[in-house]
C-alpha positions as CSV (number, residue, x, y, z in Angstrom):
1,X,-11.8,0.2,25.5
2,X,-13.2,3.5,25.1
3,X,-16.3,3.8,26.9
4,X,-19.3,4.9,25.3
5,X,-18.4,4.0,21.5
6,X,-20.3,1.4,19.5
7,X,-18.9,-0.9,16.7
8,X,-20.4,-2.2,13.7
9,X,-18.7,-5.5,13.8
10,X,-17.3,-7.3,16.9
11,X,-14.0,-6.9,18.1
12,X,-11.8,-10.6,17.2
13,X,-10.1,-11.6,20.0
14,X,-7.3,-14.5,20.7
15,X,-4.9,-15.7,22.5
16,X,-2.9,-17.7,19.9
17,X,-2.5,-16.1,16.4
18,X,-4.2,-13.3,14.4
19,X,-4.9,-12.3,11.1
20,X,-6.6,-9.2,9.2
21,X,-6.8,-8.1,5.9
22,X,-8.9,-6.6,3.2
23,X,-10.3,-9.6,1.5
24,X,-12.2,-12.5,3.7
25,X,-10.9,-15.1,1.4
26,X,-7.6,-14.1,1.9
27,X,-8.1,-13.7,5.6
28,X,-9.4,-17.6,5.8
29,X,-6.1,-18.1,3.8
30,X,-4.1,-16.9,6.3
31,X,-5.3,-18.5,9.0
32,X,-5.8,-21.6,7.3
33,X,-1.7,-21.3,7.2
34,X,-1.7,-20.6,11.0
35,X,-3.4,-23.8,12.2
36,X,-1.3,-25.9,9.9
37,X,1.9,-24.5,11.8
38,X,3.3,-21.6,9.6
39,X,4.4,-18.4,10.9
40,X,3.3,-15.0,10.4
41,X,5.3,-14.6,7.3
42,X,3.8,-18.0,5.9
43,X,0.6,-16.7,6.7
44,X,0.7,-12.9,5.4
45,X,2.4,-14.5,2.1
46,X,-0.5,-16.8,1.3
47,X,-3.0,-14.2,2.3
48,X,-1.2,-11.9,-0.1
49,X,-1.4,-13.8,-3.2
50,X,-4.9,-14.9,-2.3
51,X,-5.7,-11.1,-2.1
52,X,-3.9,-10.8,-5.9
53,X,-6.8,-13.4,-6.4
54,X,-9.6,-12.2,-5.2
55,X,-9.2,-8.3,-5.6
56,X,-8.0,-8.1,-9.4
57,X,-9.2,-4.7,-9.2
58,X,-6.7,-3.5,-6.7
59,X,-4.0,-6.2,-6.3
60,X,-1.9,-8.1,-9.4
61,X,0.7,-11.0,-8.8
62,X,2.5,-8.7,-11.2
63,X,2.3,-5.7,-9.4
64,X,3.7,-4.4,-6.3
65,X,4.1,-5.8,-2.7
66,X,5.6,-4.0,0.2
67,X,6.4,-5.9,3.2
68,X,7.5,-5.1,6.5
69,X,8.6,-8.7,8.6
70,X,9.1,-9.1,12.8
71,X,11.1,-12.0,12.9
72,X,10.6,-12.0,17.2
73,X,13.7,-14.6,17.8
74,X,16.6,-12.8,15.8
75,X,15.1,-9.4,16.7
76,X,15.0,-8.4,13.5
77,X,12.9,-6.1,11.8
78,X,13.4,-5.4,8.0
79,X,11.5,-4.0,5.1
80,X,10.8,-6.0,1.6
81,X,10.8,-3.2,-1.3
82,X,8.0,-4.9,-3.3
83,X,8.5,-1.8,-5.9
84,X,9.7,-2.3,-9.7
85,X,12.1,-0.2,-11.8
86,X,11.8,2.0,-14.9
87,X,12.9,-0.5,-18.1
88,X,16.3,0.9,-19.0
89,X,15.1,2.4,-22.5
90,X,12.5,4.7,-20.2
91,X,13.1,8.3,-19.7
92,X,11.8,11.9,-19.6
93,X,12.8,12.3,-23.3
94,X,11.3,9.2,-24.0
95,X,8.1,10.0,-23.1
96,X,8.6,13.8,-24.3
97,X,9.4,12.3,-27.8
98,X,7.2,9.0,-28.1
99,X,4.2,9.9,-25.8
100,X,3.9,14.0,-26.0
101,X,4.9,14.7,-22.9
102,X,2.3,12.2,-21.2
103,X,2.5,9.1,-19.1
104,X,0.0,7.2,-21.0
105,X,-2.0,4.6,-19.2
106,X,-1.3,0.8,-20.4
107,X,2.2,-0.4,-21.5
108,X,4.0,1.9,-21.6
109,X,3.8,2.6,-17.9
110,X,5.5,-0.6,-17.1
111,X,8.0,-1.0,-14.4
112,X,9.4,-4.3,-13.0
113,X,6.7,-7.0,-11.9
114,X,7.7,-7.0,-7.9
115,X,5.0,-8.5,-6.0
116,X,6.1,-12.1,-6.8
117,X,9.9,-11.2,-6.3
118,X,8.7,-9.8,-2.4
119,X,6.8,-12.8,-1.8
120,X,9.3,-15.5,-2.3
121,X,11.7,-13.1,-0.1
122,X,9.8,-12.8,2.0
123,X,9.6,-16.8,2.2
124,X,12.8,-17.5,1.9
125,X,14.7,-14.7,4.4
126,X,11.1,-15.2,7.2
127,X,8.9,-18.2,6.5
128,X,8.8,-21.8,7.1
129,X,7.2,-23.5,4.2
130,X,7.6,-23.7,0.4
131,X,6.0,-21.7,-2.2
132,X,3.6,-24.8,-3.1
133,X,2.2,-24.6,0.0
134,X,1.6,-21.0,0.7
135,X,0.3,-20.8,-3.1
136,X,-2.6,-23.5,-2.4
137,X,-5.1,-21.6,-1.5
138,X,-4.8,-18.6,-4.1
139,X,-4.1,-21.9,-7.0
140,X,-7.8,-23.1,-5.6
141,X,-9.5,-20.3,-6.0
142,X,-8.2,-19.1,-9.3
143,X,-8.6,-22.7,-10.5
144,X,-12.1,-23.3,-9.4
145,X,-13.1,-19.9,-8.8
146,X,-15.6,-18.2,-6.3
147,X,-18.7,-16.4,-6.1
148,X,-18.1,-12.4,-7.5
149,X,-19.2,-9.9,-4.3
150,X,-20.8,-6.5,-5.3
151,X,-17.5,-4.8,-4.2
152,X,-16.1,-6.7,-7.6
153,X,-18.6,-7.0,-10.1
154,X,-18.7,-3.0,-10.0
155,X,-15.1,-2.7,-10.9
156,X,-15.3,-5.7,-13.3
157,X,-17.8,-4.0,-15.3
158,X,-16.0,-1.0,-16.0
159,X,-13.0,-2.8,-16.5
160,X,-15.2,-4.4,-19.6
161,X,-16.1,-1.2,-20.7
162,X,-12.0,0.0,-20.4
163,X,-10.9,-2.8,-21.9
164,X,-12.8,-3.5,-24.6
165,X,-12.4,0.7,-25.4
166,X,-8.7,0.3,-25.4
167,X,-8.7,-3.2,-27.6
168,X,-7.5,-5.2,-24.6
169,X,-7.8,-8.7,-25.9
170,X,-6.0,-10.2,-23.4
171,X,-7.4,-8.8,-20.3
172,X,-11.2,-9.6,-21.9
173,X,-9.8,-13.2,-22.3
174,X,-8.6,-13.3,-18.7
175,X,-11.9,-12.2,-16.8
176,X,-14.7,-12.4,-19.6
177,X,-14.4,-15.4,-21.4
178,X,-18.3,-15.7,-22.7
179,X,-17.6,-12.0,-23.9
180,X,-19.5,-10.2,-21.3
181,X,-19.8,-9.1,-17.6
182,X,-20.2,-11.3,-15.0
183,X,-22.9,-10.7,-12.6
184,X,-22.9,-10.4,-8.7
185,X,-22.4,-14.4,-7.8
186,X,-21.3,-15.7,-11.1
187,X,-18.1,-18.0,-10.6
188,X,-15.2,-16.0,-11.7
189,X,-12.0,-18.5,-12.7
190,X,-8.6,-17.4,-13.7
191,X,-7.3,-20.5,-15.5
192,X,-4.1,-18.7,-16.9
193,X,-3.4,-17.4,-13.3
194,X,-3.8,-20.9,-11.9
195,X,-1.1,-22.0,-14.6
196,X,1.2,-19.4,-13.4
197,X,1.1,-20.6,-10.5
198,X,1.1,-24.4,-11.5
199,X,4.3,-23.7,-13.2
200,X,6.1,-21.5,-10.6
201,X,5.1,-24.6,-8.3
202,X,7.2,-27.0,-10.4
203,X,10.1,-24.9,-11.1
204,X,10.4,-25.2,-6.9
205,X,9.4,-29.0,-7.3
206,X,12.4,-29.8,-9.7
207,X,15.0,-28.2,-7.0
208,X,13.1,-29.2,-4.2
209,X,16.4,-31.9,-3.5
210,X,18.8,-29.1,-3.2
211,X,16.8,-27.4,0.0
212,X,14.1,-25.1,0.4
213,X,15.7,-22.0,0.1
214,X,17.2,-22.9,-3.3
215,X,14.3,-24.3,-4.6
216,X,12.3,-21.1,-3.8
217,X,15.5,-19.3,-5.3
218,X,14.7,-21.3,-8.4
219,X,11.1,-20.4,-8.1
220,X,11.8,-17.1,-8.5
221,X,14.5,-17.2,-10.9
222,X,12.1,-18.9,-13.2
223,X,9.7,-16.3,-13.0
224,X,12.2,-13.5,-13.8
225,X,14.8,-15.3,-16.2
226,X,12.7,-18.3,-17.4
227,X,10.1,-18.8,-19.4
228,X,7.9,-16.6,-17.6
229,X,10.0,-13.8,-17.9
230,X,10.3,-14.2,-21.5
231,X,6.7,-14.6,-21.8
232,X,6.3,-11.2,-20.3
233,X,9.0,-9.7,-22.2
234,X,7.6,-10.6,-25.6
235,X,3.9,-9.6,-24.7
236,X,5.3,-6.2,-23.2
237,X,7.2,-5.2,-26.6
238,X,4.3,-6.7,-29.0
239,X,2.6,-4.1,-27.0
240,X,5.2,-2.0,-27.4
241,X,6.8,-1.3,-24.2
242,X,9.9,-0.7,-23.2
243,X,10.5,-4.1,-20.7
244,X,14.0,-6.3,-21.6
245,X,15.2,-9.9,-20.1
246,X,17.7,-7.6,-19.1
247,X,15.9,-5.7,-17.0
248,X,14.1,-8.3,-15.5
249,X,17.2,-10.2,-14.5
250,X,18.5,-7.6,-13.1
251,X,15.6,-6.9,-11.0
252,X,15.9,-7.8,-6.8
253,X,13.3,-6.4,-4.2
254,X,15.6,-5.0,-2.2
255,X,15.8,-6.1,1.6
256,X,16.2,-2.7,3.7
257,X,16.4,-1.3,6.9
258,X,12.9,0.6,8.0
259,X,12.3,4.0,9.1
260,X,11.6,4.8,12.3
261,X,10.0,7.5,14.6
262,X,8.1,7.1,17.8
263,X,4.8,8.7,19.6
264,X,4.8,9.1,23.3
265,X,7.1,6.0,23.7
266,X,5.8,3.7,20.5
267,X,7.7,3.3,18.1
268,X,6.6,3.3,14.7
269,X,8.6,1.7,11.8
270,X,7.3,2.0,8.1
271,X,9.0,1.6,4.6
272,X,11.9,3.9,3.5
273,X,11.3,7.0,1.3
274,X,11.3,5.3,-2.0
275,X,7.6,5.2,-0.9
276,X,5.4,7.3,1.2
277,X,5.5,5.6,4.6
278,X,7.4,8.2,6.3
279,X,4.4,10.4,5.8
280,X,2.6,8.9,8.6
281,X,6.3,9.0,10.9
282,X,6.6,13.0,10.0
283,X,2.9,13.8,10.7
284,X,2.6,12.2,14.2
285,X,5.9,13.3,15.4
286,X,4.4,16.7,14.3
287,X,1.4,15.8,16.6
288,X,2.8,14.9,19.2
289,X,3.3,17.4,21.4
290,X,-0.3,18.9,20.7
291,X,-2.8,18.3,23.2
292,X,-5.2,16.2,21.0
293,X,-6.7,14.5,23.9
294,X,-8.1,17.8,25.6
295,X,-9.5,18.7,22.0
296,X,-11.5,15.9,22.1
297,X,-11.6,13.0,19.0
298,X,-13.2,14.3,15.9
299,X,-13.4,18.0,17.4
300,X,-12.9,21.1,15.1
301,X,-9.6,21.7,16.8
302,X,-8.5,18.1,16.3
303,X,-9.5,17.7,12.4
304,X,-7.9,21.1,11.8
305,X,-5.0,20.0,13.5
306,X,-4.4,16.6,12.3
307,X,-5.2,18.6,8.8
308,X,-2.9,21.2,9.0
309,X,-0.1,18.2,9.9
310,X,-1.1,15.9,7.2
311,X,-0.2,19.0,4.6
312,X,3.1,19.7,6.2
313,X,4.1,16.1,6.3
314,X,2.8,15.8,2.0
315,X,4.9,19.1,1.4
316,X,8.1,17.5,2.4
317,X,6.8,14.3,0.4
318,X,6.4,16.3,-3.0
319,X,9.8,18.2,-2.1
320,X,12.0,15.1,-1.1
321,X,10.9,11.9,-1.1
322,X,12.1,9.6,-3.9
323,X,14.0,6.6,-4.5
324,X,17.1,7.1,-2.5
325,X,19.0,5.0,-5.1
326,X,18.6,7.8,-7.5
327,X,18.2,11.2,-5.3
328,X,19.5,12.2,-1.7
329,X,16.7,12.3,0.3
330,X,17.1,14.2,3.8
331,X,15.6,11.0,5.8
332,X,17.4,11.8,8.8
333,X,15.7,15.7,9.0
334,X,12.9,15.1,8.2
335,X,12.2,12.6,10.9
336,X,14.0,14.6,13.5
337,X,11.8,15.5,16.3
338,X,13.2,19.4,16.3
339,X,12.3,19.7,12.4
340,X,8.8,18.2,13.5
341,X,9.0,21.2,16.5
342,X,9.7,23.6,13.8
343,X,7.1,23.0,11.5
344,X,4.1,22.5,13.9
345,X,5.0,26.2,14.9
346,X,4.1,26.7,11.9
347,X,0.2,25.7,11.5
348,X,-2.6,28.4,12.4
349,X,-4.8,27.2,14.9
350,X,-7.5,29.3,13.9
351,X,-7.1,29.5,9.9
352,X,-6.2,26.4,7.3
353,X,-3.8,26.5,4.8
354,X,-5.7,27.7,1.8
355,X,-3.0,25.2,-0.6
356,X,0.0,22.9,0.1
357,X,2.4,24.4,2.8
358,X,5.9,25.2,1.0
359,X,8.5,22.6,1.9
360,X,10.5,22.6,4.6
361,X,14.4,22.6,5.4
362,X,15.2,19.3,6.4
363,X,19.1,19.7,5.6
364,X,19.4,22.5,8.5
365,X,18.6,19.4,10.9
366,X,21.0,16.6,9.4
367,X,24.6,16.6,8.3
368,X,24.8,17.3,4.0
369,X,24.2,20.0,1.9
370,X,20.4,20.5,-0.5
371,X,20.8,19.2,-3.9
372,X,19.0,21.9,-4.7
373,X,16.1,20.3,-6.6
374,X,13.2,21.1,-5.5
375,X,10.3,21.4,-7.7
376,X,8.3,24.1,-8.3
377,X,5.2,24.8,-6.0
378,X,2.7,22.8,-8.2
379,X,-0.2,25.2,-9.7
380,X,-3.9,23.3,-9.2
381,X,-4.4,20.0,-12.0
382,X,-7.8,18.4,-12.6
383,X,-8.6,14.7,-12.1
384,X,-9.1,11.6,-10.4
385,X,-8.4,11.0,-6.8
386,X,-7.1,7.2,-7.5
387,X,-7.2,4.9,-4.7
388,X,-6.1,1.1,-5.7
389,X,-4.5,-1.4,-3.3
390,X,-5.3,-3.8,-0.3
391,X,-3.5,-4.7,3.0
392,X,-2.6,-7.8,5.2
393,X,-1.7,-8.1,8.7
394,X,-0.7,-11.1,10.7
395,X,0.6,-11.6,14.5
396,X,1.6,-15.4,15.2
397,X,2.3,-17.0,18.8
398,X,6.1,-16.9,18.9
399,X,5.8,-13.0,18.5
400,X,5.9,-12.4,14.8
401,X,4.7,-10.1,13.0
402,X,4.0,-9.4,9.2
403,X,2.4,-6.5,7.3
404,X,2.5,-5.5,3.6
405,X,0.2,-3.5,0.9
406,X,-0.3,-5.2,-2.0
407,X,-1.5,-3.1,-5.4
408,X,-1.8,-3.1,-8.9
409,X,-5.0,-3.1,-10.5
410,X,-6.1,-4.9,-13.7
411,X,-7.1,-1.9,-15.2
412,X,-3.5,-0.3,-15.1
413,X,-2.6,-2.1,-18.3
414,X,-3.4,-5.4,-20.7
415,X,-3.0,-8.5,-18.8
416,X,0.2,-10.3,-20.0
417,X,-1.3,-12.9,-22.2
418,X,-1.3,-16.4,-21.2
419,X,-0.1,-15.3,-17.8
420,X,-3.3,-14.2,-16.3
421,X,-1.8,-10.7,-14.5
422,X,-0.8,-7.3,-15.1
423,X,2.7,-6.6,-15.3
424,X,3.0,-3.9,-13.0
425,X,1.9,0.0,-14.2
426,X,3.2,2.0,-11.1
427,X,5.1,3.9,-13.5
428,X,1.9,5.8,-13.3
429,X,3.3,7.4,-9.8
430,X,6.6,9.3,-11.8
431,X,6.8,12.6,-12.8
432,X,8.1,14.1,-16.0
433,X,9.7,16.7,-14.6
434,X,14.1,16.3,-13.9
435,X,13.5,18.6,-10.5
436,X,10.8,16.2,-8.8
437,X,12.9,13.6,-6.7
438,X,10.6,11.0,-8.0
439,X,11.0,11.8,-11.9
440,X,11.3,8.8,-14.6
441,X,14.7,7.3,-15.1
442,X,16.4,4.2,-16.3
443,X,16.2,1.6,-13.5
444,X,14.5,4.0,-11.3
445,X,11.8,3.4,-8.9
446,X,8.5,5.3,-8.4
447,X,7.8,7.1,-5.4
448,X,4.6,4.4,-4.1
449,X,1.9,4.9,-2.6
450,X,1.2,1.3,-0.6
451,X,3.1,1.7,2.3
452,X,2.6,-0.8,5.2
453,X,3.3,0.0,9.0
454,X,4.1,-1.8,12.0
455,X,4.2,-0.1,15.8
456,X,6.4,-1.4,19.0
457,X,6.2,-1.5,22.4
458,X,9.1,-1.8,24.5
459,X,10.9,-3.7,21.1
460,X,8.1,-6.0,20.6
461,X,5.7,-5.8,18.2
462,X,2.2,-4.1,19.2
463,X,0.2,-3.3,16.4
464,X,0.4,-4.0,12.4
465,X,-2.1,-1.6,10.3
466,X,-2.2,-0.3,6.8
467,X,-4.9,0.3,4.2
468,X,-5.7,0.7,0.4
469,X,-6.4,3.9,-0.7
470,X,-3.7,5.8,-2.4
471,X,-2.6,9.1,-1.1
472,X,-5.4,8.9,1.7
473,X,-3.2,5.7,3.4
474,X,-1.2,7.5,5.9
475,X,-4.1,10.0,6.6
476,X,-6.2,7.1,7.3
477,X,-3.4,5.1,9.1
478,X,-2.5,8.1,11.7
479,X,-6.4,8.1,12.3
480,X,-6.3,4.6,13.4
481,X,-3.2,5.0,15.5
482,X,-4.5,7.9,17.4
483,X,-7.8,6.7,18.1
484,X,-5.8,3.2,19.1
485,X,-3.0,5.0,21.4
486,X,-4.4,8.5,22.2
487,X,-8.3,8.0,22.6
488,X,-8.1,4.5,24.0
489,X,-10.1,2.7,21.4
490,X,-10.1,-0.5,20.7
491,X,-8.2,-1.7,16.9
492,X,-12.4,-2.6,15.7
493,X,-13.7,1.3,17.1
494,X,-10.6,2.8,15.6
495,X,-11.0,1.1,12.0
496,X,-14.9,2.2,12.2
497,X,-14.1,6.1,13.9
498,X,-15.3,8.6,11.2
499,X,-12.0,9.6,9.0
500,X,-11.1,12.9,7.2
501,X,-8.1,13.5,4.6
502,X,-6.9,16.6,3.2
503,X,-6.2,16.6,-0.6
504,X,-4.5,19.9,-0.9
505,X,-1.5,18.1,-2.7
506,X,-0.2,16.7,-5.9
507,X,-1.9,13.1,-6.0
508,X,0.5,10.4,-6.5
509,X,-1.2,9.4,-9.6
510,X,-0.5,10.8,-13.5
511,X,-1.4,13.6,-14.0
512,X,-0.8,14.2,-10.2
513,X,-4.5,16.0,-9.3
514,X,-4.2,18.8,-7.0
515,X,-7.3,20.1,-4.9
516,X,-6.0,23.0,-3.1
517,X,-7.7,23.6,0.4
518,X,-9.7,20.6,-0.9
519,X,-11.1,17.9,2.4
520,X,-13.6,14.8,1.7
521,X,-15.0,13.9,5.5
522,X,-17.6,11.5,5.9
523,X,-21.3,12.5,6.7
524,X,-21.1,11.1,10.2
525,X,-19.4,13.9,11.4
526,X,-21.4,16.4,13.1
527,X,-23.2,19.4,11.1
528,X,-21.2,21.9,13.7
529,X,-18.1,20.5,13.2
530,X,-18.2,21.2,9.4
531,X,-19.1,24.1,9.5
532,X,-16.5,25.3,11.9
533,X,-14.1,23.4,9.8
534,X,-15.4,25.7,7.2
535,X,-15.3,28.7,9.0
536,X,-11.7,28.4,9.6
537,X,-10.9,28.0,5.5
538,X,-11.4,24.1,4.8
539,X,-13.4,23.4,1.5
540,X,-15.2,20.5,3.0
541,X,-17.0,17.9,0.6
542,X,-19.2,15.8,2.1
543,X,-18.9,11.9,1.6
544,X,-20.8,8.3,2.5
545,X,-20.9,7.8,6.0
546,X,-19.0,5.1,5.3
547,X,-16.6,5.5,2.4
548,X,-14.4,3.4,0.4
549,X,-12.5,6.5,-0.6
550,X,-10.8,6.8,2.9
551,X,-9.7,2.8,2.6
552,X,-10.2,-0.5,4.3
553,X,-7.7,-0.3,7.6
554,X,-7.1,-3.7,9.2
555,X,-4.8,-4.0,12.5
556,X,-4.0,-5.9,15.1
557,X,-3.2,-4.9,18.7
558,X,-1.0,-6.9,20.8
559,X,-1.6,-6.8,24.7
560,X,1.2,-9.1,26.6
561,X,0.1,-8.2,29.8
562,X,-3.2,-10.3,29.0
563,X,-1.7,-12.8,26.8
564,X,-4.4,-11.5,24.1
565,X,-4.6,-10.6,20.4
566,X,-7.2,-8.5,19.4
567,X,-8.3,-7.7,14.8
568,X,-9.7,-5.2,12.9
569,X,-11.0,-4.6,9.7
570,X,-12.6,-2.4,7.8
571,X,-16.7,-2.5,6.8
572,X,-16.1,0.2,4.2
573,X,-14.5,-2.5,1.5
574,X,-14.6,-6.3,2.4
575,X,-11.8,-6.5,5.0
576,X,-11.9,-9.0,7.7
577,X,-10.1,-10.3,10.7
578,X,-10.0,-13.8,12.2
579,X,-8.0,-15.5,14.9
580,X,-8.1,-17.4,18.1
């Protein structure tokens, strides 16, 4: 523990199993899993779709679900790639010719509900028990609903006011049934969510005979070709989107390999490059060999530093990363450790970067020629800094280890009606541009934003972490690691540490916002420290001392020399850890 640093909360401690995420409900969930004998998979999955629950707002059971699983007796690590595709009909020229060169928000953003594909995956290939029991507690609570926090009833009220703006009948019938806001501890129930899940549950039931791996295989086939699936498809078109049985049965969240890179010895594996997880990889192998502990946490050298890394590592993203299905994406350079030499050569130590850095050359460290594509350095755009999603983590007591980012807010398009969810709108994270790697095509994928992590020591897993908050989750995340395996903090000090983030990129989001020079730091941080920050060319904007805008990390930090698991989660949304 580092000496001299207070938390908020108290560091949860165990010796048995451990779970964290951004929800307390879905926190309870998981642990209620543990102590009835399921694993961390079982656990993470019913935590999951509690979270898709109880934070409509950021989460959908339509939506998206990345997954990273530690399965500790095959030694096997592998990625779920929660992430939907373009409908087949979508394109650049589609939108150039039906939507005026815009990615409109609602339908027509549509890409493949994923989130229940990854969790029955993640099921089948890593857990224990059936869908019907890992479902429970999200059925109960959508059934008989629970009390609405602050954290919800804000969101819920403008999603009245969007909704009822935009002639969303559906979505008003889903969460608003006596035609108005809730209010702060009014019941909220989801009846048509709870009958989703009622019928997924007896589409397992009905091939329960045949094992449980086909009758979660059925599960899942009867939400994508069944009469779910052509529920969805018949809303989406009345709607008029773009989304075919076809290319819902031809949808599969993929199983993949992660990425990996390592810091001073721990190795840290995230999702591929179809989303933004090897961000976090590329900025601290960039750190690495920088003396951060003799600057001192949270010093003016440090945030410049880390600052000045985070923009190098978003250049590459804008330049490169995409789904590698669709474009070559130079993995293998940009995770080198001499590319990462080369470009931290390249920061100023006493002057910031007054826009994004120009990309870097990748290819020059890896076998294969450019494509050539690169797009244009983007000129500054106006708008919203979005920041949607949630997180779970879970460490069990044979070793497991689970860790995924759920997303996919309510307010991304009309709830499918009768369904109860969103069918997901992360086509919002595309460009319209043919040179950007993560442009709109036909069975494409977006480049995403939730991207969960998972760090190793000596090949076993030591510490799960993620958070919600957009573009701001891998600054946020490399925070938390470096106050957890630089500073010596505890996983509860490093969730609580004052944060920074740089927004001097295109935001993930349509129409892609772009602050250049632009960083939000909370008001903890000392007046001296801005203003050096300042001096040196930053264009700091002040924020809450604790802000939801830098996310809601949860971790968990495994120690085997103790025998002891310790969780944390964020106070700045409603995460929470629990274990013993």
């Amino acid at each position: 523990m580092a000496i001299g640093l207070r938390s908020y909360r108290p560091l949860i401690t165990g010796t048995t199993h451990m779970v964290s995420s951004g929800h307390y409900l879905a926190t309870a969930a998981g642990y209620r899993i543990l102590e009835q004998g399921g694993n961390a998979t079982d656990a993470g999955v019913a935590a999951g779709i509690v979270i898709n629950v109880t934070l409509p707002q950021y989460t959908g059971f339509g939506g998206v679900a990345p997954i990273i699983v530690h399965d500790a007796q095959r030694q096997e690590t592998a990625t779920i790639a929660g992430l939907g595709r373009w409908p087949k009909a979508a394109s650049i020229e589609y939108f150039q010719q039906h939507a005026g060169g815009d990615l409109p928000s609602g339908i027509l953003r549509t890409v493949t509900p994923a989130a229940a594909d990854a969790w029955i995956t993640a099921l089948k290939l890593y857990g224990t028990m059936s869908f019907e029991h890992v479902v429970t507690p999200a059925l109960e609570l959508a059934e008989k609903g629970f009390p609405i926090p602050a954290s919800l009833q804000r969101p819920l009220a403008g999603l009245f006011a969007q909704a009822t703006a935009n002639g969303w009948t559906t979505t008003l019938e889903a969460f608003f049934p006596g035609g108005k806001p809730l209010g702060i501890g009014d019941v909220l129930v989801q009846s048509d969510l709870a009958r989703t899940f009622k019928r997924v549950i007896q589409a397992e039931r009905e091939n329960a005979s045949q094992g449980r791996e086909e009758a979660l295989q059925a599960a899942r086939d009867f939400f994508y070709k069944g009469e779910i699936a052509e529920e969805m498809v018949r809303f989406s078109q009345e709607q008029g989107g773009l989304l075919t049985m076809e290319d819902l049965a031809d949808f599969q969240a993929k199983v993949e390999p992660p990425a990996i890179g390592s810091y001073n010895g721990i190795d840290v594996y995230t999702c591929g490059a179809w989303s933004q997880g090897p961000v976090s990889i590329q900025a601290l192998h960039i750190l690495e060999d920088c003396d951060l502990k003799g600057m001192g946490h949270n010093s003016p050298e440090y945030i410049h530093t880390f600052l000045e890394a985070m923009k190098l590592a978003f250049a590459d993203r804008h330049a490169y990363y995409g789904d590698p299905d669709f474009v070559g994406v130079p993995l293998e350079g940009l995770l080198s450790k001499a590319y990462a030499a080369q470009r931290r050569n390249s920061i100023d130590s006493s002057q910031a970067s007054a826009a994004m850095p120009y990309a870097g050359d990748p290819y020059a460290f890896q076998s294969g020629d450019s494509n050539g594509h690169i797009p244009a350095h983007p000129e500054p755009v106006a708008g919203r800094l979005e920041a949607d999603t949630s997180y779970i983590c879970v460490v069990d007591k044979w070793g497991n280890a689970f860790s995924a980012t759920p997303s996919d807010s309510a307010g991304g398009a009309p709830v499918a009606k009768g369904l109860g969810f969103v069918i997901s709108p992360r086509g919002s994270q595309s460009w319209l541009d043919s040179d950007h790697p993560s442009s709109v095509a036909p069975g494409k994928r977006p480049r995403l934003t939730p991207n969960p992590a998972l760090a190793f020591k000596d090949g076993k897993a030591w510490m799960p972490f993620g958070t919600p908050g957009g573009d701001v989750q891998p600054q946020s995340m490399v925070q938390l690691f470096l106050n957890v395996a630089e500073f010596g903090m505890d996983v509860q000090q490093a969730v609580e540490a004052p944060r920074v983030s740089t927004w001097s990129f295109p935001n993930s989001f349509w129409p892609h916002a772009y602050y250049p020079g632009l960083v939000g730091v909370e008001g903890r941080l000392p007046a001296h420290t801005i203003a050096e920050l300042e001096r040196r060319g930053h264009q700091v904007d002040i924020w809450d001392d604790f802000t939801s805008k830098m996310g809601c990390l949860c971790a968990i930090q495994v120690d085997r020399e103790r025998g002891t698991l310790s969780g944390g989660a964020d106070p700045r949304r409603d995460g929470y850890a629990m274990g013993r």
